[in-house]
PDB file with one MODEL, atoms N, CA, C and O in Angstrom:
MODEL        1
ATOM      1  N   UNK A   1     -48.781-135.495  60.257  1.00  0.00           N
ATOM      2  CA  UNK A   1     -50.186-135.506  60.631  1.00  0.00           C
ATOM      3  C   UNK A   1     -50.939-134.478  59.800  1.00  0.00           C
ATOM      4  O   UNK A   1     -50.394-133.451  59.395  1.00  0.00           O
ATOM      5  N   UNK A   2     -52.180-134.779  59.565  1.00  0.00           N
ATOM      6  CA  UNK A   2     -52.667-133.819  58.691  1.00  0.00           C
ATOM      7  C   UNK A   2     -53.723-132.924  59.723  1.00  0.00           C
ATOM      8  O   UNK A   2     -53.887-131.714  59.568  1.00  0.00           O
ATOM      9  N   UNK A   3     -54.315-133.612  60.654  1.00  0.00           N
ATOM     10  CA  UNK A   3     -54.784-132.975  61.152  1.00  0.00           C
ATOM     11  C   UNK A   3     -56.833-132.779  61.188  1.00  0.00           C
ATOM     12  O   UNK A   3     -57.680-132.047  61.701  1.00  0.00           O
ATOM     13  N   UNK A   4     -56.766-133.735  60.460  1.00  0.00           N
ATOM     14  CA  UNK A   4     -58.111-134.648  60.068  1.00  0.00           C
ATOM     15  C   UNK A   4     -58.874-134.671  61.402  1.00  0.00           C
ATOM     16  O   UNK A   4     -60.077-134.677  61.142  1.00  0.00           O
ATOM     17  N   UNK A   5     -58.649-134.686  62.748  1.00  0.00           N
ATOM     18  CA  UNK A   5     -58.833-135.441  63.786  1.00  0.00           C
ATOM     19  C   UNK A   5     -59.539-133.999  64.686  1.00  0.00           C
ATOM     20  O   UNK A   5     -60.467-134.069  65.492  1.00  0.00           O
ATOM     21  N   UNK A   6     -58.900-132.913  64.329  1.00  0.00           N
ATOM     22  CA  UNK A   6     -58.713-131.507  64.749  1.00  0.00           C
ATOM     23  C   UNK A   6     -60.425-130.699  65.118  1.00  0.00           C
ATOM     24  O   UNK A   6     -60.723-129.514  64.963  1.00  0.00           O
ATOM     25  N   UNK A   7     -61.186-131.683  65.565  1.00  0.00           N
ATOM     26  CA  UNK A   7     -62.439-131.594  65.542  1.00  0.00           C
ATOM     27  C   UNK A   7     -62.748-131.175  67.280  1.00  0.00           C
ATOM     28  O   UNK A   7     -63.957-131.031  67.462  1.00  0.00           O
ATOM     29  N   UNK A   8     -62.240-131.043  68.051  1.00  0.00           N
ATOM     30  CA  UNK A   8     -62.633-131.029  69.265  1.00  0.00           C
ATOM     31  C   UNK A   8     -63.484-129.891  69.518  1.00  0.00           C
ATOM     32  O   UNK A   8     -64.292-130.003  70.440  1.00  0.00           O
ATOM     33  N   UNK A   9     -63.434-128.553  68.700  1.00  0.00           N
ATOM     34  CA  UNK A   9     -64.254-127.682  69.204  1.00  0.00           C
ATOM     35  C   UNK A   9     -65.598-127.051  68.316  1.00  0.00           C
ATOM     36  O   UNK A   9     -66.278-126.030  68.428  1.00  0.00           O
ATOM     37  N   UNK A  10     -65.599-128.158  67.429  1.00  0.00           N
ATOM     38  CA  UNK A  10     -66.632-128.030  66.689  1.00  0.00           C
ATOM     39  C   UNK A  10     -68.162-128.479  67.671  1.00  0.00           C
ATOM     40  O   UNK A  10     -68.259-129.361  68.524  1.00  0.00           O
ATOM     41  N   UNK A  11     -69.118-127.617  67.226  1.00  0.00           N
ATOM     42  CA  UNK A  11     -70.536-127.656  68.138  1.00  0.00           C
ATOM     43  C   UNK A  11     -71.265-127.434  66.985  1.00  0.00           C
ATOM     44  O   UNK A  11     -70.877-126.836  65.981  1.00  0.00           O
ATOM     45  N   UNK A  12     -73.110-128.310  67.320  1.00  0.00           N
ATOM     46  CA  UNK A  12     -74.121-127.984  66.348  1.00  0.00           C
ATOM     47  C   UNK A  12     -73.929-128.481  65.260  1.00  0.00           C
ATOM     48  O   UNK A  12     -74.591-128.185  64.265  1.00  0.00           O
ATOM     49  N   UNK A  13     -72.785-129.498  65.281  1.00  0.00           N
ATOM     50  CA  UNK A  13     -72.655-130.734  63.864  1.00  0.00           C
ATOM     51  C   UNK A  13     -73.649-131.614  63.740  1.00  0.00           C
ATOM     52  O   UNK A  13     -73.987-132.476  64.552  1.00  0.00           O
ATOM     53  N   UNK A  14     -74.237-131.297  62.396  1.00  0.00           N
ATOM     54  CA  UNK A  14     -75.144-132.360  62.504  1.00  0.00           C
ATOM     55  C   UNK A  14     -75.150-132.734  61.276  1.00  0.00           C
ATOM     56  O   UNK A  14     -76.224-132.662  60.680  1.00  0.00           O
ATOM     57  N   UNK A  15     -74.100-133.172  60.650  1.00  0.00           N
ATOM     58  CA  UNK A  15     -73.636-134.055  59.334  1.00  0.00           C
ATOM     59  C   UNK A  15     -72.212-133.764  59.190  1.00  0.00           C
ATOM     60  O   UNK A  15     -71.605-132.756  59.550  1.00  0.00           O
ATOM     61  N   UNK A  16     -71.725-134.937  58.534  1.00  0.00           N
ATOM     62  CA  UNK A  16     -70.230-134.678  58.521  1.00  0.00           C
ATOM     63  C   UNK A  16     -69.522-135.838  57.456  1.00  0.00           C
ATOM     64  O   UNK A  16     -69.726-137.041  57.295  1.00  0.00           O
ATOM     65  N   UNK A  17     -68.663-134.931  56.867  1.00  0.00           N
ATOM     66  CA  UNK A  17     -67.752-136.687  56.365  1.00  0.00           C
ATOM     67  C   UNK A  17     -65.921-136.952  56.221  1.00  0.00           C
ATOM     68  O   UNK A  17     -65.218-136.114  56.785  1.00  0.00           O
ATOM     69  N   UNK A  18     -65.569-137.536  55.842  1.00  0.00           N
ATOM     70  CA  UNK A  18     -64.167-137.524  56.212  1.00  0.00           C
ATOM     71  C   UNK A  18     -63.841-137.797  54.960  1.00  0.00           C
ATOM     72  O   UNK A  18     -64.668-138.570  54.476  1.00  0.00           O
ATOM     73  N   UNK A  19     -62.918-137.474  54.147  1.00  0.00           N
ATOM     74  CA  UNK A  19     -61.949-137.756  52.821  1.00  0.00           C
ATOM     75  C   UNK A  19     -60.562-138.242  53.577  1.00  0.00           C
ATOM     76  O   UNK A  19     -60.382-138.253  54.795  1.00  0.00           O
ATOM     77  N   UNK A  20     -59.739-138.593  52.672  1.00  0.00           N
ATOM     78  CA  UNK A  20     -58.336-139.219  53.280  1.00  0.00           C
ATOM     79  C   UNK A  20     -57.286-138.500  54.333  1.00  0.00           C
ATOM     80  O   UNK A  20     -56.523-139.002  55.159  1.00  0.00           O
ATOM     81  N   UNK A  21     -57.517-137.293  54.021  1.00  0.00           N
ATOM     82  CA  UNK A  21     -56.806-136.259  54.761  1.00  0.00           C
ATOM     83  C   UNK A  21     -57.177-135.354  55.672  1.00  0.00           C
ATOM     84  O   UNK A  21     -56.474-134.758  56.488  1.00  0.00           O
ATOM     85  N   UNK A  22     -59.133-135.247  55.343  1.00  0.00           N
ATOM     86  CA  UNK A  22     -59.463-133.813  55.885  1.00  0.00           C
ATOM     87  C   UNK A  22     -61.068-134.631  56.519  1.00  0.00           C
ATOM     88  O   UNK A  22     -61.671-135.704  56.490  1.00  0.00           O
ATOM     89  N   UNK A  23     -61.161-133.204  57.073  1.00  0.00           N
ATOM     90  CA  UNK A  23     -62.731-133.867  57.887  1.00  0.00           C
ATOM     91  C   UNK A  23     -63.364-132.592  57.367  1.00  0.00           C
ATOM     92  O   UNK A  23     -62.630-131.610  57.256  1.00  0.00           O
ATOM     93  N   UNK A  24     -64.974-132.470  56.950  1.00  0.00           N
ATOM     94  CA  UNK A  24     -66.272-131.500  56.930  1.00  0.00           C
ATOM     95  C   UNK A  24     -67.464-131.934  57.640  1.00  0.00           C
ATOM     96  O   UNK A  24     -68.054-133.008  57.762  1.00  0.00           O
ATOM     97  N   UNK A  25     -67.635-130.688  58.090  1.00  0.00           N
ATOM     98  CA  UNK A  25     -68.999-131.072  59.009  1.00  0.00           C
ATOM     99  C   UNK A  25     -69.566-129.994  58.632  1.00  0.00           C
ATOM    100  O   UNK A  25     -68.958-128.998  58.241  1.00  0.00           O
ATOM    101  N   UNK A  26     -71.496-130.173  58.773  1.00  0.00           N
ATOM    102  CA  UNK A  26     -72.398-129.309  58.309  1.00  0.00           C
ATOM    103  C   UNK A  26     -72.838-128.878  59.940  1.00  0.00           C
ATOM    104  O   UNK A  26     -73.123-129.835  60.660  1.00  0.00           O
ATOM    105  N   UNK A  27     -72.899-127.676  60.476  1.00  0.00           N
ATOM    106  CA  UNK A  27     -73.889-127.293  61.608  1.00  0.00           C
ATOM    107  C   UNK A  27     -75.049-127.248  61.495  1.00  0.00           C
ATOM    108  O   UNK A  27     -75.741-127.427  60.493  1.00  0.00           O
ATOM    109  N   UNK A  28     -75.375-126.964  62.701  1.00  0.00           N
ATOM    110  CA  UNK A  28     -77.374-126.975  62.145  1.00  0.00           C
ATOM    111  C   UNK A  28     -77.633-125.424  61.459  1.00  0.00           C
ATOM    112  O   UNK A  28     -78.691-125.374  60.833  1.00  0.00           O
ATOM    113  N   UNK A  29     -77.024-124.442  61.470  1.00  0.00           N
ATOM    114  CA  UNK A  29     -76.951-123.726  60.814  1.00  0.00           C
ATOM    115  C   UNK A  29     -76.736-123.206  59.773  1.00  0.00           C
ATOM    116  O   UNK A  29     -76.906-122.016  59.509  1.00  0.00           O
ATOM    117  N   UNK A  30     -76.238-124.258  58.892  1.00  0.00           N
ATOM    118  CA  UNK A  30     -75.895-124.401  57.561  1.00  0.00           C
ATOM    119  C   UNK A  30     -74.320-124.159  57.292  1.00  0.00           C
ATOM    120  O   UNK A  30     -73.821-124.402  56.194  1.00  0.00           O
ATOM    121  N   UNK A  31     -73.742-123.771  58.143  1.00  0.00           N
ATOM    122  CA  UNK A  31     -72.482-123.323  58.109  1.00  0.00           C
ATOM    123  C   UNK A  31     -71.544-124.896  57.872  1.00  0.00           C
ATOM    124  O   UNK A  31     -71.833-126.038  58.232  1.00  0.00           O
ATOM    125  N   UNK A  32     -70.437-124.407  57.178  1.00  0.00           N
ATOM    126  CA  UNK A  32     -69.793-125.625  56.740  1.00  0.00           C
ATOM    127  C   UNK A  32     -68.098-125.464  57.778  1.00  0.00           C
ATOM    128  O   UNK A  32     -67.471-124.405  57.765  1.00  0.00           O
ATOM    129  N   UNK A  33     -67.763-126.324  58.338  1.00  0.00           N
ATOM    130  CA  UNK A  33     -66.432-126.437  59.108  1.00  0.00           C
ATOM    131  C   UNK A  33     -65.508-127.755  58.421  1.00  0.00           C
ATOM    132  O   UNK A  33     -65.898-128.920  58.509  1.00  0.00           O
ATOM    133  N   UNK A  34     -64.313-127.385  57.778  1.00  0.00           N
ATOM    134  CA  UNK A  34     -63.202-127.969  58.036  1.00  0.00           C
ATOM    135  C   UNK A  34     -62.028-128.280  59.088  1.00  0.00           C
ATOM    136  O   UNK A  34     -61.785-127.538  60.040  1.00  0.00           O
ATOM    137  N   UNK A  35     -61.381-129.376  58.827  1.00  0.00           N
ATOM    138  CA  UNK A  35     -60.071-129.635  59.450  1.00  0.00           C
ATOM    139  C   UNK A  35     -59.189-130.985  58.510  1.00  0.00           C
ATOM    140  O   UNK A  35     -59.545-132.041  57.986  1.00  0.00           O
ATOM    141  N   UNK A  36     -58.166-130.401  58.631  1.00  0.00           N
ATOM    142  CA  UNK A  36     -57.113-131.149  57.613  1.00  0.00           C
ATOM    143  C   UNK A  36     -56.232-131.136  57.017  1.00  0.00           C
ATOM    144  O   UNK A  36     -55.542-130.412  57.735  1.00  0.00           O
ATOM    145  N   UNK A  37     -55.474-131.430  56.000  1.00  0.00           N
ATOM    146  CA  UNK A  37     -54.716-131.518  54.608  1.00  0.00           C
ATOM    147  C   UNK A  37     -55.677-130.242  53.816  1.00  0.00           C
ATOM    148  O   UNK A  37     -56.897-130.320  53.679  1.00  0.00           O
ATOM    149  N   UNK A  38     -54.875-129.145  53.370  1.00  0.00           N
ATOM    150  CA  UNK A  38     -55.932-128.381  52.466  1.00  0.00           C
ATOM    151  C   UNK A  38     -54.727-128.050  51.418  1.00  0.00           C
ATOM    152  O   UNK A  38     -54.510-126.877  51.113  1.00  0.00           O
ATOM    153  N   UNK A  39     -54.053-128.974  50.947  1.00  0.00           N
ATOM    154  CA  UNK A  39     -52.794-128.649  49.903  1.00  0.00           C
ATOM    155  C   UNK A  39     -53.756-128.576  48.483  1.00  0.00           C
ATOM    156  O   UNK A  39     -53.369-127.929  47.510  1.00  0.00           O
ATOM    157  N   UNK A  40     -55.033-129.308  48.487  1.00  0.00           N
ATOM    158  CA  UNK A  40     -55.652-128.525  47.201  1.00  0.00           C
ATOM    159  C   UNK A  40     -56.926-127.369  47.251  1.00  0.00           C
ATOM    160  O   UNK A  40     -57.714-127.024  46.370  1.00  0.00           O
ATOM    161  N   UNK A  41     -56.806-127.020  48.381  1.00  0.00           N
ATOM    162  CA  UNK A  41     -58.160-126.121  48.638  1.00  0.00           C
ATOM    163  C   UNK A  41     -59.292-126.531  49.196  1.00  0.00           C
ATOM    164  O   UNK A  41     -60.199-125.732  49.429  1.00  0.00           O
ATOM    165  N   UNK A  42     -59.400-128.082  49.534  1.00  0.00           N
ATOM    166  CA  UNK A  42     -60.264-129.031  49.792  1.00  0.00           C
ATOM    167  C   UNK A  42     -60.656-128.299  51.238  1.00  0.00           C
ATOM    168  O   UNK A  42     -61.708-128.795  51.642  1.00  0.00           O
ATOM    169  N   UNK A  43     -60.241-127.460  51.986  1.00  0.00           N
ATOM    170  CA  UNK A  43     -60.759-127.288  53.058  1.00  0.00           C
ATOM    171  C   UNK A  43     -61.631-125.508  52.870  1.00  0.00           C
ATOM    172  O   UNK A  43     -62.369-124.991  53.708  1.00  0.00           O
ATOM    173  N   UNK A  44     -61.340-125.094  51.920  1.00  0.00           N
ATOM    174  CA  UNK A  44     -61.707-123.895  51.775  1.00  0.00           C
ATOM    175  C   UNK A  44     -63.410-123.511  51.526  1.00  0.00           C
ATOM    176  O   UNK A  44     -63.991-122.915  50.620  1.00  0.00           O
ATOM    177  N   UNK A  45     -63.838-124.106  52.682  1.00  0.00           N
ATOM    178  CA  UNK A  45     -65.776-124.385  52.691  1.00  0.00           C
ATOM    179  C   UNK A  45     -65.980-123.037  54.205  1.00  0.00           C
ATOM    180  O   UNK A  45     -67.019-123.034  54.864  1.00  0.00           O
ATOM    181  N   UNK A  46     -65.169-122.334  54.414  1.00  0.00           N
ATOM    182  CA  UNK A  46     -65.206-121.539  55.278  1.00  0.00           C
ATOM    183  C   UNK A  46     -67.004-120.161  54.823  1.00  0.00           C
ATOM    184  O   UNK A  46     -67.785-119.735  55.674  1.00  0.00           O
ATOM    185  N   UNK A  47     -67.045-119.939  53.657  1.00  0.00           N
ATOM    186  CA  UNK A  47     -67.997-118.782  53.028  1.00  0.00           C
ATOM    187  C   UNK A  47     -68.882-119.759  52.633  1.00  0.00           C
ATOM    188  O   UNK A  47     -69.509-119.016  51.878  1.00  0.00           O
ATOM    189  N   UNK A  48     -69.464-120.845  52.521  1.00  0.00           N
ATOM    190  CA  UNK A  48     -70.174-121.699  52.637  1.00  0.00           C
ATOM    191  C   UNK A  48     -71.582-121.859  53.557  1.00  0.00           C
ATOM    192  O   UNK A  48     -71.683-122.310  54.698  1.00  0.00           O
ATOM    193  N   UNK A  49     -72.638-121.330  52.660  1.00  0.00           N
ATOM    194  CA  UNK A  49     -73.781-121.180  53.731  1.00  0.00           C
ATOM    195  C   UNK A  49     -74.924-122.133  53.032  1.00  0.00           C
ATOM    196  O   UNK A  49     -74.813-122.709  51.950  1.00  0.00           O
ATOM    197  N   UNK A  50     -75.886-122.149  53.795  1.00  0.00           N
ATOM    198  CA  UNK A  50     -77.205-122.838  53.363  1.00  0.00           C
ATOM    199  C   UNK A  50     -77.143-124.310  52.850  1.00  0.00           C
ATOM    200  O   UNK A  50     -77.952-124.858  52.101  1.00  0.00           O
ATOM    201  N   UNK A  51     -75.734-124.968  53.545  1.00  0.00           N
ATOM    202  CA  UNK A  51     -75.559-126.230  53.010  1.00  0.00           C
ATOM    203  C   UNK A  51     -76.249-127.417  53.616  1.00  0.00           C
ATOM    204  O   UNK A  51     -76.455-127.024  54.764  1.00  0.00           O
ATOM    205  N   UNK A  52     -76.610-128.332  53.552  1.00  0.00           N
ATOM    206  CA  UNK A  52     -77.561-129.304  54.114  1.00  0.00           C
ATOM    207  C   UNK A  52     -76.565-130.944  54.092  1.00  0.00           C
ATOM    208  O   UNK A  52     -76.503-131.976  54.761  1.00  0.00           O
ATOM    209  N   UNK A  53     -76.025-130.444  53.077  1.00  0.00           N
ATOM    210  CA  UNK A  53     -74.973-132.490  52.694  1.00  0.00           C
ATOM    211  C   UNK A  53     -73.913-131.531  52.769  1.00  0.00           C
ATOM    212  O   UNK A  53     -73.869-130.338  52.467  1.00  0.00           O
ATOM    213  N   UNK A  54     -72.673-132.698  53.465  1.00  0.00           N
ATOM    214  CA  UNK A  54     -71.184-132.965  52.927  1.00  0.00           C
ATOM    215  C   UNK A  54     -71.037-134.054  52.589  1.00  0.00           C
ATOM    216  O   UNK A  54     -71.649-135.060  52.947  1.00  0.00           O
ATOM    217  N   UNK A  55     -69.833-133.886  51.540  1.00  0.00           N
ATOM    218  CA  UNK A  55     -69.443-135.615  50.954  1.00  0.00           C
ATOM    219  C   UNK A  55     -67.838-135.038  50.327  1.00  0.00           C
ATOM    220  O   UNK A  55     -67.630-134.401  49.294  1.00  0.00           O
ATOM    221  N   UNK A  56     -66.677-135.604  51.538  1.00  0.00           N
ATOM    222  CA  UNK A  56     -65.383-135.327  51.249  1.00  0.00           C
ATOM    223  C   UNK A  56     -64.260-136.704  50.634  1.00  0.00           C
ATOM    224  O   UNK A  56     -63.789-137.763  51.050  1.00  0.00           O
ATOM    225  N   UNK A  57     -64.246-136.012  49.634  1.00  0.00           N
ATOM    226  CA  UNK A  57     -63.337-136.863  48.625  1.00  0.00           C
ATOM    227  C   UNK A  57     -61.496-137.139  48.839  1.00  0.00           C
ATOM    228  O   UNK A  57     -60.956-137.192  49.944  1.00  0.00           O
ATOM    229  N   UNK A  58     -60.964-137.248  47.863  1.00  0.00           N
ATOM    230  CA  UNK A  58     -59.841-137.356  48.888  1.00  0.00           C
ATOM    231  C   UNK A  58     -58.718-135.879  49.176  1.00  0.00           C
ATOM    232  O   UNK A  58     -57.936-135.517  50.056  1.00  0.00           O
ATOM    233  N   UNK A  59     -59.232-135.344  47.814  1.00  0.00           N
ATOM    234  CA  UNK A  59     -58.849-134.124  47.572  1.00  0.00           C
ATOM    235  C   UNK A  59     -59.946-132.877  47.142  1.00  0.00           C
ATOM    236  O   UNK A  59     -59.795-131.828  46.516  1.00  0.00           O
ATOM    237  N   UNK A  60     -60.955-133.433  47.703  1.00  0.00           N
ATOM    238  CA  UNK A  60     -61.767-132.445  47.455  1.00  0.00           C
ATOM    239  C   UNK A  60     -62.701-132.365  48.028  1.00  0.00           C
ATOM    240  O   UNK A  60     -62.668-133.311  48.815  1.00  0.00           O
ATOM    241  N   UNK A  61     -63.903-131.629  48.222  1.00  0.00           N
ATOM    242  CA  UNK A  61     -64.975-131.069  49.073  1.00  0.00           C
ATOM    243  C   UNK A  61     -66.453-130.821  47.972  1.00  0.00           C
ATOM    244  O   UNK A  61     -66.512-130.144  46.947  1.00  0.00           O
ATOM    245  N   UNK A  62     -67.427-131.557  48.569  1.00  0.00           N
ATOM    246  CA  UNK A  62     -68.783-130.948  47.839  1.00  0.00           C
ATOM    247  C   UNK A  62     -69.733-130.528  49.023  1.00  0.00           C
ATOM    248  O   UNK A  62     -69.745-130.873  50.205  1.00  0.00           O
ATOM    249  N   UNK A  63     -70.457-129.739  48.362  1.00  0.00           N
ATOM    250  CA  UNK A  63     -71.474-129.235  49.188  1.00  0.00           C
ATOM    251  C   UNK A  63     -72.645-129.091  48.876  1.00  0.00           C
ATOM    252  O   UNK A  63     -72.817-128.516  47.801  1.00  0.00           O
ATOM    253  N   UNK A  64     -73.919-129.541  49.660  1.00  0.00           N
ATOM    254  CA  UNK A  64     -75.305-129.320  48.757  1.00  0.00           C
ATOM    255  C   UNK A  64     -76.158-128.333  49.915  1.00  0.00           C
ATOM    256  O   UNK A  64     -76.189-128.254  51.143  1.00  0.00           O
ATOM    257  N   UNK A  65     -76.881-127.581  48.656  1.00  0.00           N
ATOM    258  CA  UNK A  65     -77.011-126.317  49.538  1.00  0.00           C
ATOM    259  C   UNK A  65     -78.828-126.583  49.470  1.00  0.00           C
ATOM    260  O   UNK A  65     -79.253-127.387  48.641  1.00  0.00           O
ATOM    261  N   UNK A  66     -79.864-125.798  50.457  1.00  0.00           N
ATOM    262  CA  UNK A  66     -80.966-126.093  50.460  1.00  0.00           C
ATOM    263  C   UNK A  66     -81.822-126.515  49.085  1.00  0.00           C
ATOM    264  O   UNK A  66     -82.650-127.407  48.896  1.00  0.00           O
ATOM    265  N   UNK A  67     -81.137-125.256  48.010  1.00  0.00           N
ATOM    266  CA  UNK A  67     -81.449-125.047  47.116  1.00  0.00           C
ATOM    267  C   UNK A  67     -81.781-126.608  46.119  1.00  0.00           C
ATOM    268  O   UNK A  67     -82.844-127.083  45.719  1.00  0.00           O
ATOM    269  N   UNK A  68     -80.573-127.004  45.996  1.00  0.00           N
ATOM    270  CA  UNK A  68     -80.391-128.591  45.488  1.00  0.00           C
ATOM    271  C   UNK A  68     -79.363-127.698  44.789  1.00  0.00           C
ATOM    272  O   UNK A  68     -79.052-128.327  43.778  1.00  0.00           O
ATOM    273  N   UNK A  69     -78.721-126.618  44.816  1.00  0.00           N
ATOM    274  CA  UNK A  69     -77.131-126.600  43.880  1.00  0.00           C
ATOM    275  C   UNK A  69     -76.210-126.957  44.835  1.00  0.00           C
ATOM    276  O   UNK A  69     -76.367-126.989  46.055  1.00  0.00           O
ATOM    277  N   UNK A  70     -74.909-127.309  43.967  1.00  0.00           N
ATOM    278  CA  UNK A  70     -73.895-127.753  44.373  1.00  0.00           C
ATOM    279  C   UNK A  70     -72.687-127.053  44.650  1.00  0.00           C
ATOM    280  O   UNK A  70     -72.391-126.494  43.595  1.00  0.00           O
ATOM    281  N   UNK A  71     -71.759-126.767  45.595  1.00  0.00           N
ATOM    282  CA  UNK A  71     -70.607-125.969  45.705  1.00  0.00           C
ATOM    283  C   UNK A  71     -69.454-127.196  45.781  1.00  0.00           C
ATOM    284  O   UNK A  71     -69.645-128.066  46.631  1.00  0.00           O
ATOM    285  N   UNK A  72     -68.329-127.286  44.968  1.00  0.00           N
ATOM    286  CA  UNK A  72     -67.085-127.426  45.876  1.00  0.00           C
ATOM    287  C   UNK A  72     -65.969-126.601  46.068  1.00  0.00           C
ATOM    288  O   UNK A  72     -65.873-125.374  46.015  1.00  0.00           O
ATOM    289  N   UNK A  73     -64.941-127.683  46.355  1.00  0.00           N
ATOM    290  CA  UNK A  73     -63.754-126.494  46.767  1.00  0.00           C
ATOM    291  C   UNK A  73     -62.615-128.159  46.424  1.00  0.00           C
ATOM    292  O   UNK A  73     -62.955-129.339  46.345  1.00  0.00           O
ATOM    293  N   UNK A  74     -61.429-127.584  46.316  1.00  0.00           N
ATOM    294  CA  UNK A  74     -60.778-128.611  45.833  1.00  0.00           C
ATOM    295  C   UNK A  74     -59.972-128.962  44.521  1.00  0.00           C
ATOM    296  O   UNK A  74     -59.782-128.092  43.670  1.00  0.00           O
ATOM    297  N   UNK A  75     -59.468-130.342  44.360  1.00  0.00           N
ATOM    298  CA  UNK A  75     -58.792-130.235  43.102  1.00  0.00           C
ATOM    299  C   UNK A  75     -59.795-130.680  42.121  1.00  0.00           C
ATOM    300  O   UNK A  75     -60.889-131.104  42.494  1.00  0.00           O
ATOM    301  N   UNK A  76     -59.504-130.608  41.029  1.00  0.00           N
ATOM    302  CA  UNK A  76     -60.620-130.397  40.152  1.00  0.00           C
ATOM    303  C   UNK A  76     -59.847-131.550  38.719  1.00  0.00           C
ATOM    304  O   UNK A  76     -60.462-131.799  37.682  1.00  0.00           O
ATOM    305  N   UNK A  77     -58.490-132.061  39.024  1.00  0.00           N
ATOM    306  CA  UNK A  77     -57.928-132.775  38.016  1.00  0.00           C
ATOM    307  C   UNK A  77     -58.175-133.828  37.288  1.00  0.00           C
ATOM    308  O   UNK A  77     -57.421-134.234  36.404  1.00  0.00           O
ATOM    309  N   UNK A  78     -59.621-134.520  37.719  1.00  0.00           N
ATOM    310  CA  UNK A  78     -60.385-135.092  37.085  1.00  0.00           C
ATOM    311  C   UNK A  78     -61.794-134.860  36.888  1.00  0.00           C
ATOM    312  O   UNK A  78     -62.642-135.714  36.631  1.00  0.00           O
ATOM    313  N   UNK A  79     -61.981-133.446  37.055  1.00  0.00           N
ATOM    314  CA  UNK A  79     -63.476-133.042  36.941  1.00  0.00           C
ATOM    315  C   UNK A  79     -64.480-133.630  38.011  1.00  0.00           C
ATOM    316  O   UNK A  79     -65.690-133.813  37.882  1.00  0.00           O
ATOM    317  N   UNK A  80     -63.809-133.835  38.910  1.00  0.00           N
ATOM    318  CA  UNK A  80     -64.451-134.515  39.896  1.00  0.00           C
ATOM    319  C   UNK A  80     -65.437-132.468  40.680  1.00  0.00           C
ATOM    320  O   UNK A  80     -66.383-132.460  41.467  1.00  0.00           O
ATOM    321  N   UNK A  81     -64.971-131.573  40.276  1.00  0.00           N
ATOM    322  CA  UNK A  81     -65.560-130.313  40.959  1.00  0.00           C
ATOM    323  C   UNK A  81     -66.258-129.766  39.973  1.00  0.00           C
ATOM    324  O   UNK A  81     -66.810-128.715  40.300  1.00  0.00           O
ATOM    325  N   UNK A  82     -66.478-130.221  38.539  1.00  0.00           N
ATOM    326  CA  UNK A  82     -67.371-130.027  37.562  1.00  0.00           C
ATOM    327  C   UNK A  82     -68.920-130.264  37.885  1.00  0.00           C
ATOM    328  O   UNK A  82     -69.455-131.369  37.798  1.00  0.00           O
ATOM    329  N   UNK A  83     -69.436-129.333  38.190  1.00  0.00           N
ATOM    330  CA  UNK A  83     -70.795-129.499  39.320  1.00  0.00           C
ATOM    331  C   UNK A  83     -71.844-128.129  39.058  1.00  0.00           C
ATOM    332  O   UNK A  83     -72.932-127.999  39.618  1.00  0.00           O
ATOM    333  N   UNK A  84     -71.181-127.039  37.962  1.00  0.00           N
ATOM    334  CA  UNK A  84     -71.810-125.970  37.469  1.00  0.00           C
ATOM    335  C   UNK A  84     -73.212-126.515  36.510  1.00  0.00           C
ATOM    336  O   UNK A  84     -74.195-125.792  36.675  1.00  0.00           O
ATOM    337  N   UNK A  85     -73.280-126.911  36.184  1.00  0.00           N
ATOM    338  CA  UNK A  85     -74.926-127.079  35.775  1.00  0.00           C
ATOM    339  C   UNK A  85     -75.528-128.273  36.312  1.00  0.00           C
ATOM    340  O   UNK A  85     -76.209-129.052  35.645  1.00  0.00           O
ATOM    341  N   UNK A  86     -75.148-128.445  38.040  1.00  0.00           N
ATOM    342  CA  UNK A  86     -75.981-129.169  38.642  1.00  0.00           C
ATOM    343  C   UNK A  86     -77.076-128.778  39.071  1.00  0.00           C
ATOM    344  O   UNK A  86     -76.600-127.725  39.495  1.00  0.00           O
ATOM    345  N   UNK A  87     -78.432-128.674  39.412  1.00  0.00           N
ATOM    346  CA  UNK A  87     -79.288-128.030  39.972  1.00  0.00           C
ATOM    347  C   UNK A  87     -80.258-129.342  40.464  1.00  0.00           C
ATOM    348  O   UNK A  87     -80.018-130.510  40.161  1.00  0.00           O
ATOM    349  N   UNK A  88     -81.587-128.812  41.423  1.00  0.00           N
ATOM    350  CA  UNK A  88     -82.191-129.937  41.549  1.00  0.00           C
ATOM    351  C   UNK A  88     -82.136-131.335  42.201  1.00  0.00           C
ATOM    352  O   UNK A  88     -82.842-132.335  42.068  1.00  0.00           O
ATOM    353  N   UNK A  89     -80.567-130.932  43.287  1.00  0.00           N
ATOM    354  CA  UNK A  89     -80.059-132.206  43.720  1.00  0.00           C
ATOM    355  C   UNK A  89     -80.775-132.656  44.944  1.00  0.00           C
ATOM    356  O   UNK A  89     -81.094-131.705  45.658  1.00  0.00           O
ATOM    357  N   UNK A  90     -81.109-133.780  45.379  1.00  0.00           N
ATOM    358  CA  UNK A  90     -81.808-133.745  46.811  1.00  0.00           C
ATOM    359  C   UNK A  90     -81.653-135.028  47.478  1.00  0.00           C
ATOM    360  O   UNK A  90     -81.626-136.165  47.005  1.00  0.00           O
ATOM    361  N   UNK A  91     -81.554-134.600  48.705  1.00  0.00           N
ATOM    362  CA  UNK A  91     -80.892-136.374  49.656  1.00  0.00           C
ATOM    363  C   UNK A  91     -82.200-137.144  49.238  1.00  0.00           C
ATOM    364  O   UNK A  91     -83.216-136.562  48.858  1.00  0.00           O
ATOM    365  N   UNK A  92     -82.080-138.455  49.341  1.00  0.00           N
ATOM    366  CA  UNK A  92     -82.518-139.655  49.477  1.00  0.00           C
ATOM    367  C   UNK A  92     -82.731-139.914  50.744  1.00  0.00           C
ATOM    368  O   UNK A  92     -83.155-141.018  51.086  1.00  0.00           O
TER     369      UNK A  92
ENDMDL
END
């Protein structure tokens, strides 16, 4: 079990997404919460503030912060965490 499911005491979620292994949720506070598989770091969104989007991959984690920059956490073996001169990003 990975542990994906491990959500019961999460409060003030108000966005969230699931990758194959792991779950992220955004609070209304900007604070970012994992649960899961974190064999590539994909859960390591713990110092994660001012985020507004999650979008969890299968091994990895993004984050969009008020700003419109981007954070992840994760494996990076196809440049899928190559996200340093993103700026300007904004939901639809």
């Amino acid at each position: 079990m990975s542990g994906a499911c491990a959500v019961e005491d999460w409060e003030d979620v108000v966005a969230l997404d699931a990758g194959s292994y792991h779950t992220v949720g955004v609070t209304a506070s900007g604070r970012v919460l994992a649960a899961g598989d974190n064999s590539y770091g994909q859960c390591e969104v713990g110092r994660w503030r001012g985020i507004v989007a999650v979008a969890a991959g299968s091994t990895h984690t993004l984050g969009l912060r008020a700003d419109g920059t981007v954070v992840t956490a994760g494996n990076n073996a196809d440049g899928q965490c190559d996200v340093g001169a993103w700026s300007g990003v904004r939901l639809l």
